[in-house]
N, C-alpha and C positions, 0 to 999 in steps of 0.2 A: 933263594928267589931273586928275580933280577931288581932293579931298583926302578923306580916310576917311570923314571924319562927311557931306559929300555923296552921298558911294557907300552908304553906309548907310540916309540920306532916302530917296534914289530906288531904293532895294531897297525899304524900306517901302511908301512908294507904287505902287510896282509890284505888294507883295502885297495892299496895300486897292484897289488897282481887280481884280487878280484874283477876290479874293471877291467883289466888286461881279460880277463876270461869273458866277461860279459860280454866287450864289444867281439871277442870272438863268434859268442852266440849270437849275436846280431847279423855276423855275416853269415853266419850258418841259417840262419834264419829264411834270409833274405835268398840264397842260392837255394835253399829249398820250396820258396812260394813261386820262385821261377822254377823252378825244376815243376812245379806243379800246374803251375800256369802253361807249361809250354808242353807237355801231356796231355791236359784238358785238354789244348788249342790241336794237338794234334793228331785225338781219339776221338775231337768231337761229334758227336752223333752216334757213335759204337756205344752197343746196348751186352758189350760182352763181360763179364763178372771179375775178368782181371784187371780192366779197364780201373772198376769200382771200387775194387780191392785198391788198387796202386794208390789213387787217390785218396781213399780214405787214410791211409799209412803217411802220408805225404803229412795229410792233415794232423796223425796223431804225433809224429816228430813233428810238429810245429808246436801242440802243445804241450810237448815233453821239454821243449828247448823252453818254450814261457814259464817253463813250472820250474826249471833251472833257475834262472835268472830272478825268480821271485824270493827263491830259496839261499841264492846265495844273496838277495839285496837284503833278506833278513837276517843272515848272517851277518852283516858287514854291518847294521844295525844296531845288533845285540853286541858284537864287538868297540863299536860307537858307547854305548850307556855303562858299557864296561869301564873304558879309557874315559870319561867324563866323571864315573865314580873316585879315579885316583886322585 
């Protein structure tokens, strides 16, 4: 097994590539609520079912990318109380 101050590195580096992915989902984020906002803005008033559909999909990758980011911030948590035990 590695020795403390090892186990500590590779907890670090495991939370800088986290945030490395996180602020990715953030951009992914953000290019998806425009990507949905400029759909709405440009269906607006069409009462057609793919219209509704698109939108809705739009919305549910938004909350699949929140439930990422929440997942991996609890990751990187329990990796925290881990490295604080050594």
């Amino acid at each position: 097994m590695a020795g403390v101050e090892e186990v500590r590195a590779g907890i670090q580096l495991a939370k800088e590539k986290t945030s490395t992915g996180i602020a990715a989902l953030e951009q992914a984020s953000m290019a998806f609520q425009e990507a949905r906002q400029t759909l709405e803005q440009a269906t607006s008033g069409s009462s057609q079912q793919e219209v509704g559909q698109a939108l809705g999909l739009y919305s549910e990758a938004l909350n699949s990318i929140g439930n990422i980011q929440s997942t991996a911030e609890a990751a990187v948590s329990s990796a925290d109380s881990y490295a604080a035990r050594l």
